[in-house]
C-alpha positions as CSV (number, residue, x, y, z in Angstrom):
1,X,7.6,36.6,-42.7
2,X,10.3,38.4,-44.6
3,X,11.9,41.2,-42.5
4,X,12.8,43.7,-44.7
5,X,15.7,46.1,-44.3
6,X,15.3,48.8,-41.1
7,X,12.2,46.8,-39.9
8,X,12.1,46.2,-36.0
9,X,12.3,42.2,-35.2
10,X,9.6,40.4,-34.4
11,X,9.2,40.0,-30.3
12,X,7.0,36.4,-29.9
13,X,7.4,37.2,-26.7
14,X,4.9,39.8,-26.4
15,X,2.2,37.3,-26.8
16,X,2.9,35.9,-23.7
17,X,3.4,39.2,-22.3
18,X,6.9,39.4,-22.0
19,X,9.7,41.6,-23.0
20,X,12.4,40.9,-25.4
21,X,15.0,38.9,-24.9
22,X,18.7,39.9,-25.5
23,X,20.4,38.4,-28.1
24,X,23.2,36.7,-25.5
25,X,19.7,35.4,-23.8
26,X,18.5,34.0,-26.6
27,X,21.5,32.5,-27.6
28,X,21.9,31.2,-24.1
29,X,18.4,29.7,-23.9
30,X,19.2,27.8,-27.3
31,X,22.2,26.6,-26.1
32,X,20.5,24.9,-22.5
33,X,17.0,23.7,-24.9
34,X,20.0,22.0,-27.1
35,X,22.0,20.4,-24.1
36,X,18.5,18.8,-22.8
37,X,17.2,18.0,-25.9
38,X,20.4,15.7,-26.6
39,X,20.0,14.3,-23.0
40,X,16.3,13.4,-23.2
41,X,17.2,11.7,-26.2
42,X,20.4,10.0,-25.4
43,X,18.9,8.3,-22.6
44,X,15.6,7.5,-24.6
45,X,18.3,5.5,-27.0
46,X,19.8,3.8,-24.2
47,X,16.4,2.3,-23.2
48,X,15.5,1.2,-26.0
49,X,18.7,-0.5,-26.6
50,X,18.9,-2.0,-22.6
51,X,14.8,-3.3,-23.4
52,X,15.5,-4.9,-26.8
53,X,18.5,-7.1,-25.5
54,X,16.6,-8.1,-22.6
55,X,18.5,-5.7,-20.0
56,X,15.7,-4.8,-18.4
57,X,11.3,-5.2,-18.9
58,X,8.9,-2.8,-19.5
59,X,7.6,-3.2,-16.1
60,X,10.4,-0.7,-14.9
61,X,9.6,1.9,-17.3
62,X,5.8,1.8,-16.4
63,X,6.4,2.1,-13.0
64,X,7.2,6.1,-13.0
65,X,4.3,7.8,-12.7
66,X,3.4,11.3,-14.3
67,X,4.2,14.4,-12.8
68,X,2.3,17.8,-12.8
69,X,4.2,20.5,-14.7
70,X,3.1,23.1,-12.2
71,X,4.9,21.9,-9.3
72,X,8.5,22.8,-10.2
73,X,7.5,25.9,-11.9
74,X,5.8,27.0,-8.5
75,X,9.0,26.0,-6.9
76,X,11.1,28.1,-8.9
77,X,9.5,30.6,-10.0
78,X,8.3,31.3,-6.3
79,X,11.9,31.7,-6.1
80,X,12.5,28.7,-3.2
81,X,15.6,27.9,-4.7
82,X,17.1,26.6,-1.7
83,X,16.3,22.9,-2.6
84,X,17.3,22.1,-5.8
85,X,16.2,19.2,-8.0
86,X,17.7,16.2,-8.5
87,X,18.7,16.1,-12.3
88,X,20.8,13.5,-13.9
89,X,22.8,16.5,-15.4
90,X,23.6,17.8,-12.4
91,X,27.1,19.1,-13.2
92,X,26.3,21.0,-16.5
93,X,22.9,22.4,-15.0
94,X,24.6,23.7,-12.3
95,X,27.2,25.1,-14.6
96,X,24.5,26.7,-16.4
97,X,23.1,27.9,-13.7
98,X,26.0,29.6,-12.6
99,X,26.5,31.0,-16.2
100,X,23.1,32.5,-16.2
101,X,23.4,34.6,-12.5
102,X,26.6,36.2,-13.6
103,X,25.3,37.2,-17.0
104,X,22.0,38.0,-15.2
105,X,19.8,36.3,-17.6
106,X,16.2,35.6,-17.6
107,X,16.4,32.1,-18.5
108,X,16.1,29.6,-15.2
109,X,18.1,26.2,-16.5
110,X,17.2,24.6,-13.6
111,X,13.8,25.3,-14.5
112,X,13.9,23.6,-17.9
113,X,15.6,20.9,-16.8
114,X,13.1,19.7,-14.1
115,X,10.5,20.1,-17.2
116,X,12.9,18.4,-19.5
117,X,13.0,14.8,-16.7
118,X,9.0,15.1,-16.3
119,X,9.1,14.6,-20.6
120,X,11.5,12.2,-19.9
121,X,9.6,10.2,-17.8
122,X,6.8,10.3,-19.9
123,X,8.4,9.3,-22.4
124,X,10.1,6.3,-20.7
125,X,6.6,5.1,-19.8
126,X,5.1,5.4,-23.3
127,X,8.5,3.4,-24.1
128,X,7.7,0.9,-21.4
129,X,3.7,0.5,-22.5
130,X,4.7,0.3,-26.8
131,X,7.4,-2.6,-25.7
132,X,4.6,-4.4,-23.4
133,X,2.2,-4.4,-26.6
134,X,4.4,-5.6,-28.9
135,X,4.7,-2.4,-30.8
136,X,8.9,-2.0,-30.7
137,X,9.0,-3.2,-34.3
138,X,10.3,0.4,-35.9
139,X,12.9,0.4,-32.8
140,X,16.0,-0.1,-34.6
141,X,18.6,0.2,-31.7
142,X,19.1,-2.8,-30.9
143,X,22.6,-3.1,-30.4
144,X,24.1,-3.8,-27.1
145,X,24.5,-1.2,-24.0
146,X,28.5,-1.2,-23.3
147,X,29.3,-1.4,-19.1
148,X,29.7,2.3,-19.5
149,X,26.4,2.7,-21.0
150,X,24.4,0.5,-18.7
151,X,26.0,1.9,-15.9
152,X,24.7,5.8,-17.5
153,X,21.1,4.1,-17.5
154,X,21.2,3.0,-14.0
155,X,22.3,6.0,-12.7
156,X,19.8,8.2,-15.0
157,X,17.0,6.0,-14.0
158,X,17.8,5.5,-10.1
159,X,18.3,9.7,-10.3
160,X,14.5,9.7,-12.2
161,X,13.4,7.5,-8.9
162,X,14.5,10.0,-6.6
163,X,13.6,12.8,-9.0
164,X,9.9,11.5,-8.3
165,X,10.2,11.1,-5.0
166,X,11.4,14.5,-4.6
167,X,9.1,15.9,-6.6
168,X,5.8,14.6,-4.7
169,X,7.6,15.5,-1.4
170,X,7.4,19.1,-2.6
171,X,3.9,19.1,-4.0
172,X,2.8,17.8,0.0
173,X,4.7,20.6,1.1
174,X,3.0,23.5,-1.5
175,X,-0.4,21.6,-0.4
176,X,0.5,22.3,3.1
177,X,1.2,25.9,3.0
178,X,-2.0,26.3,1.1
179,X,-4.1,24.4,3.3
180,X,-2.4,25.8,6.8
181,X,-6.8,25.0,8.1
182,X,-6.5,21.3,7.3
183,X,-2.9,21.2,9.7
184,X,-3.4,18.6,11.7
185,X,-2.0,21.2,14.9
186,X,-4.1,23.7,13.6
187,X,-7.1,21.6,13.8
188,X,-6.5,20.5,16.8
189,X,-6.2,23.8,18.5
190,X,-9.3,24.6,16.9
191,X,-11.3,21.6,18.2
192,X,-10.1,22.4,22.3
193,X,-11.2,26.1,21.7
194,X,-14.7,25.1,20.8
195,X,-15.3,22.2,23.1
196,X,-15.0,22.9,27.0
197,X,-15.0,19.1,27.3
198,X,-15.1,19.3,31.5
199,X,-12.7,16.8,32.9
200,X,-11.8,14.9,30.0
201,X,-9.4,17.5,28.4
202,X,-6.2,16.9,29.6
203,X,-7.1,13.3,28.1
204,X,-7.8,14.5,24.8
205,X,-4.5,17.4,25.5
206,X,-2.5,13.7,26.0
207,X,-4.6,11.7,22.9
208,X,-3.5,14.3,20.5
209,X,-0.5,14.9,21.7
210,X,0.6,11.2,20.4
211,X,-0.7,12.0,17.2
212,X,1.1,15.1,16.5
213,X,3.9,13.0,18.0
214,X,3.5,10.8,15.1
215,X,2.1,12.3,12.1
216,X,3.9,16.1,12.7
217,X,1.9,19.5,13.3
218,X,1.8,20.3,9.4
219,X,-0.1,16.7,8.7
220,X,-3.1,17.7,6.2
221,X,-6.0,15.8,8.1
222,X,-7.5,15.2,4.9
223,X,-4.8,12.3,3.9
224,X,-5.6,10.3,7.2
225,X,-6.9,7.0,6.2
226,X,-7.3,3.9,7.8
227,X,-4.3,2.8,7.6
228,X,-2.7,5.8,9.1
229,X,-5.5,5.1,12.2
230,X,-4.1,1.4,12.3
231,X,-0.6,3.7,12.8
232,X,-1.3,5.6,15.5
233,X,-3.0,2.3,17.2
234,X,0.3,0.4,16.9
235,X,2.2,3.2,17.9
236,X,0.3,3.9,21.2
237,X,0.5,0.1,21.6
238,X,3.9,0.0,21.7
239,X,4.2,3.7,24.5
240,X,4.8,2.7,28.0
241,X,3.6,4.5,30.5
242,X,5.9,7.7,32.1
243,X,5.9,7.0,35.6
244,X,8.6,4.9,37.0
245,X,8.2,2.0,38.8
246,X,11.0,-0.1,40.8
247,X,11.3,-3.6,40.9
248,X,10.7,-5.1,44.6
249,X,14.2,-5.6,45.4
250,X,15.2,-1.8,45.2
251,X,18.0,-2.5,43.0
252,X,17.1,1.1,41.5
253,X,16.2,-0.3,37.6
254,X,13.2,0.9,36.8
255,X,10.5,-1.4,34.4
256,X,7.9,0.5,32.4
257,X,4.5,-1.2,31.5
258,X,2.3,-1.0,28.6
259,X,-0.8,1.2,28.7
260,X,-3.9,-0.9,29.0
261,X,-6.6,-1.6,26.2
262,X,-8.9,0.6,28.3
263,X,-6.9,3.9,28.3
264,X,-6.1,2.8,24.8
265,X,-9.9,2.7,23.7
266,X,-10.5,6.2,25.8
267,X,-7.8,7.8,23.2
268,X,-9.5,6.2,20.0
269,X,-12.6,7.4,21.4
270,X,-11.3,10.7,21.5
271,X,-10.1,10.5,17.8
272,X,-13.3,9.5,16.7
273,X,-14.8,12.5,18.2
274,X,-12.3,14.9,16.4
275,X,-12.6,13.1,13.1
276,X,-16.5,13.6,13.6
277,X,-16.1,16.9,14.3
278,X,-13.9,17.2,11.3
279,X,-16.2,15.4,9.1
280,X,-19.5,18.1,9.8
281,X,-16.8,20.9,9.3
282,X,-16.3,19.5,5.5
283,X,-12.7,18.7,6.9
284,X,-13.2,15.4,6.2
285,X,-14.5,13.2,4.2
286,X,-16.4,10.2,6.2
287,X,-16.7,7.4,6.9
288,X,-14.4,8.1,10.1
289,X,-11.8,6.4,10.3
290,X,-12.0,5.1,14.8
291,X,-15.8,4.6,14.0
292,X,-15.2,1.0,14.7
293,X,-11.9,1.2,16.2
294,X,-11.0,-0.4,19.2
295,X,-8.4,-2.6,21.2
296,X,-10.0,-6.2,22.8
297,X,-9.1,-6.7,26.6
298,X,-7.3,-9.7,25.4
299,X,-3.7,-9.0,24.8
300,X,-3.9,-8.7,20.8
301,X,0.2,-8.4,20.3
302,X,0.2,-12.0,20.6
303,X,-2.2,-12.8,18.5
304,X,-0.7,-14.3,15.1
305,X,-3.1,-15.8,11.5
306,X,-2.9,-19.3,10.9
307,X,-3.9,-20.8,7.7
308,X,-6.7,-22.5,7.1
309,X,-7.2,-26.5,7.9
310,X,-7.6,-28.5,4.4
311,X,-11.4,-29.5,5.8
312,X,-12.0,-25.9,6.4
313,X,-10.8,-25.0,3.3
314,X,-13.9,-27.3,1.8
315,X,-15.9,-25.7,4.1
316,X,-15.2,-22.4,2.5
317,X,-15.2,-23.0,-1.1
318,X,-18.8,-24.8,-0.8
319,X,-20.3,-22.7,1.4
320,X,-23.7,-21.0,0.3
321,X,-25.2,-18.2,2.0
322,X,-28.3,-20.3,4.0
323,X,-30.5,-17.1,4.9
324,X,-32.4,-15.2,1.5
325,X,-31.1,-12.0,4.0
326,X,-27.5,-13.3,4.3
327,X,-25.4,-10.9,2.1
328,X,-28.2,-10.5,0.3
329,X,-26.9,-7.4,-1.8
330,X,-23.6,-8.8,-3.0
331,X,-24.6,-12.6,-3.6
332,X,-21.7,-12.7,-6.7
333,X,-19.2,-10.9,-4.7
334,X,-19.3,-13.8,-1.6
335,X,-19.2,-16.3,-3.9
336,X,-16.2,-15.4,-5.8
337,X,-14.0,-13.7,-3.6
338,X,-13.0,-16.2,-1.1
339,X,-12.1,-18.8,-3.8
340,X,-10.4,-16.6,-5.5
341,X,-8.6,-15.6,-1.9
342,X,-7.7,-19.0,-1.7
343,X,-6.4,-19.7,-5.2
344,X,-4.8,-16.7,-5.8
345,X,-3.5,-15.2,-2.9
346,X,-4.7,-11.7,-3.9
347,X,-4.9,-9.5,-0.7
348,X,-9.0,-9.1,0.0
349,X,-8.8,-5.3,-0.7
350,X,-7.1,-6.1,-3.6
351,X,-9.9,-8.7,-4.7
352,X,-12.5,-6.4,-4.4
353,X,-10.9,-4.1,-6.6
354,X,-10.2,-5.9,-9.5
355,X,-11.5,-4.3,-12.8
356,X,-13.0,-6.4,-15.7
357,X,-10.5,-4.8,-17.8
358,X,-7.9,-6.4,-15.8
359,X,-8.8,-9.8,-17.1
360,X,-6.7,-10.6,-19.6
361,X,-5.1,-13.5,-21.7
362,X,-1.7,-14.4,-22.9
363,X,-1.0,-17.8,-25.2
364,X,-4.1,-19.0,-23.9
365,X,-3.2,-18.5,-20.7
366,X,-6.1,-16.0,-18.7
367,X,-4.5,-14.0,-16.1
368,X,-5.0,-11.3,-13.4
369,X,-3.3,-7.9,-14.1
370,X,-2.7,-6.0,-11.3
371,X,0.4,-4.2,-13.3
372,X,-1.8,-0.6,-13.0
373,X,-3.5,-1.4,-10.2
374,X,-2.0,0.9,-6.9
375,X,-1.6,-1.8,-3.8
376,X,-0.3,-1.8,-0.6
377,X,3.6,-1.5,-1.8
378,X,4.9,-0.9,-5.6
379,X,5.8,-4.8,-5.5
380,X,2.1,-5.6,-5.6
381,X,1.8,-4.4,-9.3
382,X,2.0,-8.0,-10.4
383,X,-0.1,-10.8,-12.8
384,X,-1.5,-13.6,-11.4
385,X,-2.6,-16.5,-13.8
386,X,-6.2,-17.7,-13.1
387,X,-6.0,-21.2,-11.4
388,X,-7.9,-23.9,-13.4
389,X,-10.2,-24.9,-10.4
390,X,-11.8,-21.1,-10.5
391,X,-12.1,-21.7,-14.9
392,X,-13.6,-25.2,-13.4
393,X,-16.4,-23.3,-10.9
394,X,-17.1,-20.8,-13.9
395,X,-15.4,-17.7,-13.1
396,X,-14.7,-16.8,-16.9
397,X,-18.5,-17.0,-17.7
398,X,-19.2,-14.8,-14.8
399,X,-16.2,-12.3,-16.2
400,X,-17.7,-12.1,-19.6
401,X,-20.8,-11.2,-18.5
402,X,-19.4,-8.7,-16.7
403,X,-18.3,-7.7,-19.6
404,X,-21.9,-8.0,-21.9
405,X,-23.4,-6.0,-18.9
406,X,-20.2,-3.3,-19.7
407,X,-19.2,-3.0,-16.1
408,X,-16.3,-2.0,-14.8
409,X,-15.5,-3.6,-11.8
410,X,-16.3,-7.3,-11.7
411,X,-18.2,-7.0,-8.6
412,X,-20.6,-3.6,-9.0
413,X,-22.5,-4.8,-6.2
414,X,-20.1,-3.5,-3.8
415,X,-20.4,-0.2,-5.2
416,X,-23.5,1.6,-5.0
417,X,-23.7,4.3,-6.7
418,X,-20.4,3.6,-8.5
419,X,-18.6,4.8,-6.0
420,X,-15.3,2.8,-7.3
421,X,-12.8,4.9,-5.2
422,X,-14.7,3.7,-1.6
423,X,-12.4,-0.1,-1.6
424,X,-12.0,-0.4,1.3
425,X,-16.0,0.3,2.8
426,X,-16.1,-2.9,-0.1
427,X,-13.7,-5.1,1.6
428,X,-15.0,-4.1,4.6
429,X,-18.6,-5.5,4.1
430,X,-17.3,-8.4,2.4
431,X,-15.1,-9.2,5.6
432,X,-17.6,-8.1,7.6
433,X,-19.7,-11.1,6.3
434,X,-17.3,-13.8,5.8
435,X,-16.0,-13.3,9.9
436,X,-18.8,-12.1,11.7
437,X,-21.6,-14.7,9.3
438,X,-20.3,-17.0,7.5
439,X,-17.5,-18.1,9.6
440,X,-19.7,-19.0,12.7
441,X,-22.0,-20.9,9.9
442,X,-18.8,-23.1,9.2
443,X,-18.4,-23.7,12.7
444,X,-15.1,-21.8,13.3
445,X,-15.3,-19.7,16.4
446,X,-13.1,-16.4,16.2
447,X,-13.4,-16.2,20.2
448,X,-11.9,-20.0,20.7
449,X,-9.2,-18.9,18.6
450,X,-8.0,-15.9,20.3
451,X,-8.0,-18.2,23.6
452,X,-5.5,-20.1,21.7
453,X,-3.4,-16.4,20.8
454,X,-4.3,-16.9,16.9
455,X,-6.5,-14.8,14.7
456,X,-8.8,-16.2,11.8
457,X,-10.2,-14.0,9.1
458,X,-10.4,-13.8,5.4
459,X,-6.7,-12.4,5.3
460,X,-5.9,-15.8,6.5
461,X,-6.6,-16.9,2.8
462,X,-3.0,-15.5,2.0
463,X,-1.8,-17.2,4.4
464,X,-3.0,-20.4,3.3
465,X,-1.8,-19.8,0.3
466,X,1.8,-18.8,1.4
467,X,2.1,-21.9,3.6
468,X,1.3,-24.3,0.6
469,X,3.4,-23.0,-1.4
470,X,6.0,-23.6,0.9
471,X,4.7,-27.8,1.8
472,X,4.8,-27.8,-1.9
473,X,8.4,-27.0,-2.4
474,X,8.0,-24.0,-4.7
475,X,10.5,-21.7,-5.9
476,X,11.1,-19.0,-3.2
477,X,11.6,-16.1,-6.1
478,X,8.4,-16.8,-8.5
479,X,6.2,-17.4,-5.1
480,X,7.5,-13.7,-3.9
481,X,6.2,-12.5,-7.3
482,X,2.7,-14.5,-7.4
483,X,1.9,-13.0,-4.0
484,X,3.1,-9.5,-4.2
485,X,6.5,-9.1,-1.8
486,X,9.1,-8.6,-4.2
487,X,12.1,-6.6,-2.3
488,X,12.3,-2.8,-4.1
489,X,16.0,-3.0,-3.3
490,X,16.9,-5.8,-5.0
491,X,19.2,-4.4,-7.8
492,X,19.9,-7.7,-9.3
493,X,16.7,-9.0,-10.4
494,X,14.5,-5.7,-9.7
495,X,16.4,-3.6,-11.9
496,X,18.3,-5.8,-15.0
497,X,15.8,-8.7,-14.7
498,X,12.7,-7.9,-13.5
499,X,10.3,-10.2,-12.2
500,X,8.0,-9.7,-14.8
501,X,10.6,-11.8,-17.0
502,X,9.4,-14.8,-15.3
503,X,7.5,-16.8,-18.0
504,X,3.6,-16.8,-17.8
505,X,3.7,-20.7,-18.0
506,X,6.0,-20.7,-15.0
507,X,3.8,-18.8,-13.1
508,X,0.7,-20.7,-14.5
509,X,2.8,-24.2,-13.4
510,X,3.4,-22.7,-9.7
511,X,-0.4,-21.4,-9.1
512,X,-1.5,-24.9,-9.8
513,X,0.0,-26.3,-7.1
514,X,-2.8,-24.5,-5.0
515,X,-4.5,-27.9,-4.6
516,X,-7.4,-28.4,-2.0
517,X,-8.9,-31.7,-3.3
518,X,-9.2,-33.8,-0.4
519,X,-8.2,-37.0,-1.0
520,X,-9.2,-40.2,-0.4
């Protein structure tokens, strides 16, 4: 549009609502969008360059995960400005900041910065995902970073870290102020008003009183899972009781003792009342987590996993279901995931939640990619190349027709309904099965083991796997990879090397030395 002379300027503004903005405003705004702009793309440059001369793999770049827009802007513009952001410009942003209260201008840079890091990090992952597909060919920085400039990225990146850390701490906290009826205190106070519950109170008073010890009043009840229940276990485990008691020679020390599996069970049983109560209040979302909850008389501290026996081992990976009843629902699913427990190493949970799209190959090696997948710790984002004994037994015909059939796990049975979010009810049955059933069927008895202080499960398939490894003389570093426990604070090789630089065909080489053959 053509202004011509004495015509009023066009206010874009308006359409959103607004008012003008000044001229110095305007000019001021430019002059912060400018500053970030040449920041986002500075350290976009600098990535490019570190990943092209092999500073650094993708796999760092794809580990930030995407941010919601609307958190910051609810942080600021609700005016809670006493946290600020970490930003990696903190010095300039502050200094426009300052800039824009004494000129008492609209414009909030902290604000645009916060949005200006959440395009950053997108656009570091869409870096880190075009460099893992091989499609860096129009990248033409590819000169090296100087010590000044690799020193910028590190700090950029490590400030990016915290940024995201920062920034899902303050999403929990807007949750929590908008869900003050799912505080875990709040609930709590709730459930003793309704229930009289006779002489048992100042039991539950004491029960709930450990968990608002350990979780905090503000605790949205809705993010308790079972692992947080497995928490709270091992933290009343490890109270003593409060009375004093004196030794018999009256020295005056006093010595505290452990409370017993039975008062232990009575405050699990009272958590599984509350969650139930929670659950028909559509506070929850079942199954409860202390349904099947509870400590053995035996003293289970002491009890520690053993790995498998090599005759055992046979036992496992030719076992058949006997019974037409016997896990009659998921016949594939107790077939495959032991073996693949026992040449892979892959947690069970993890097993049972492998994708078919996760199947993958590389130079004609097949691999497992569990790069996307969310595990226990961000170290378990790994691949794991598919050991030649499973490609021996068939597994690759059963994944491809998984993949005629168009699924999208690679064991559907598990999941009625399609119901791919409800892991861990999936490892459940499958554990269920292989220690309650099949187990006893391969004549290993769970209850002569605990006489002997040792527990034997499916989770003892890592185990297995860990301690051959170690007979078998493997390298200590690729073996942390293969199984997932890759230190996040290791600088050296977490952050310029990355274990994902290890070669496919050295991690093919060391996952074949998973041998069970017995021999004669």
């Amino acid at each position: 549009m053509i202004l011509t002379k004495g015509s009023e300027p066009v206010n874009f503004n308006s359409l959103l609502g607004k008012k003008r903005l000044s001229e110095p405003d305007k000019v001021f705004r430019a002059k912060v969008s400018h500053f970030l702009s040449c920041s986002l793309e500075k350290t976009i440059e600098l990535a490019k360059r570190a990943m092209l001369n092999g500073e650094f793999n993708h796999e760092l770049l794809e580990a930030f995960r995407h941010v919601p827009s609307g958190i910051w802007k609810k942080h600021y513009n609700a005016g809670e400005t006493s946290e600020q952001h970490l930003s990696i410009n903190q010095h300039t942003i502050v200094r426009f900041a300052a800039e824009a209260v004494s000129q008492n201008f609209e414009s909030s840079p902290w604000l645009d910065d916060a949005l200006m890091q959440q395009a950053l990090i997108a656009e570091l992952q869409k870096l880190g995902r075009e460099f893992r597909e091989f499609r860096c060919a129009k990248w033409h920085s590819n000169s090296p970073l100087t010590t000044d400039e690799q020193q910028e990225l590190f700090n950029a990146l490590k400030t990016l870290k915290q940024f995201l850390n920062q920034t899902r701490r303050i999403e929990r906290e807007q949750y929590r102020a908008e869900n003050e009826h799912l505080h875990l205190q709040q609930c709590i106070d709730e459930f003793l008003l309704l229930h009289k519950l006779g002489k048992g109170r100042a039991q539950y008073i004491l029960a709930f009183k450990f968990l608002v010890e350990k979780f905090g009043a503000k605790f949205i009840v809705s993010d308790f899972n079972a692992e947080c229940a497995n928490e709270i276990i091992r933290f009343l485990r490890s109270t003593r009781k409060g009375r004093k008691r004196y030794v018999s020679d009256s020295s005056g020390e006093s010595v505290t003792f452990e409370l017993k599996a039975k008062t232990l069970n009575k405050y699990i049983s009272n958590y599984n009342c509350f969650f139930d109560w929670l659950i028909n209040r559509s506070r929850y979302l079942s199954p409860n987590p202390f349904s099947k909850a509870a400590i053995p008389k035996a003293d289970k501290d002491s009890l520690t996993r053993r790995s498998f026996a090599i005759d055992e081992i046979q036992l496992i990976l030719n076992y058949r279901p006997g019974r037409p009843n016997e896990a009659r629902s998921f016949r594939q699913a107790v077939k495959w995931i032991p073996k693949i427990c026992l040449y892979t190493g892959m947690r069970p949970i993890e097993v049972v939640s492998l994708r078919v799209n996760q199947i993958k190959e590389c130079n004609g090696i097949v691999y497992i990619s569990l790069s996307e997948q969310r595990g226990k710790t961000p170290s378990s984002r790994r691949i794991i190349p598919i050991h030649s004994m499973l490609i021996k037994r068939g597994f690759l015909e059963y994944i491809e027709l998984m993949r005629m059939r168009k699924q999208v796990v690679l064991f559907p049975e598990l999941y009625p309904n399609k119901a791919y979010r409800l892991n861990s009810r999936a490892v459940g049955k499958v554990s269920k099965w292989f220690n309650q059933t099949a187990m006893t069927k391969m004549g290993m008895s769970k209850e002569n083991e605990l006489k002997m202080s040792t527990l034997l499960d499916l989770y003892c398939c890592r185990h297995t796997v860990a301690s051959l490894f170690k007979t078998k003389g493997a390298n200590g570093y690729v073996v942390k990879t293969l199984l997932g426990h890759f230190p996040e604070d290791e600088i050296t090789f977490g952050v310029y090397a990355g274990r994902a630089q290890i070669p496919l065909e050295v991690l093919k080489e060391t996952i074949e030395l998973l041998d069970y053959e017995l021999r004669t």
